[in-house]
N, C-alpha and C positions, 0 to 999 in steps of 0.2 A: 673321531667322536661325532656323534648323529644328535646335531644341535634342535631339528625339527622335531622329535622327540619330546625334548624340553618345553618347547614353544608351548603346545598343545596339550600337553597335561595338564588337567585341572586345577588350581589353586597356585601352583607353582609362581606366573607371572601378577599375582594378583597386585602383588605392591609394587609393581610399577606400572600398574595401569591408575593410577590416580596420583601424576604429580605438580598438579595443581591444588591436591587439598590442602587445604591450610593448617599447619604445623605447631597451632599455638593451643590447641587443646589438649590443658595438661589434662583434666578430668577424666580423657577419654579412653576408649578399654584399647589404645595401641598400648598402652603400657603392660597390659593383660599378657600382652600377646609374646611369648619370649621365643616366638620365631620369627619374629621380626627382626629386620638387619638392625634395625634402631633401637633395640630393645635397652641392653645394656648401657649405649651412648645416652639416653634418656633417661634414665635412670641412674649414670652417674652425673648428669645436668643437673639433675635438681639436686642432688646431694651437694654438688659443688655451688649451685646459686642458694641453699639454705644457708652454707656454710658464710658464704660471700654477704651477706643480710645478717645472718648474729654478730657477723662484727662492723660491719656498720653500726649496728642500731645497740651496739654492747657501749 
């Protein structure tokens, strides 16, 4: 398998060239994005911290 291939195609390494950005912006459009490795895992975060909050607060 011809890994340099990979490297160099466009778009392909984009999410791991920013990982210093800061992770706590729910607002933001990674949620949009469902080719993101994190898409689903964030999306069932919040599902599970709503969940985790109506019973606190029930």
């Amino acid at each position: 398998m011809d890994t340099s291939s990979l490297d160099q195609s466009e778009g392909s390494s984009s999410n791991q060239d920013v990982p210093d950005e800061p992770p706590i912006e729910i607002g933001s459009d990674i949620f949009d994005d469902q080719n993101s490795p994190t898409y689903y895992f964030e999306k069932a975060f919040q599902v599970n911290v709503a969940k985790m909050l109506s019973k606190i607060f029930s």
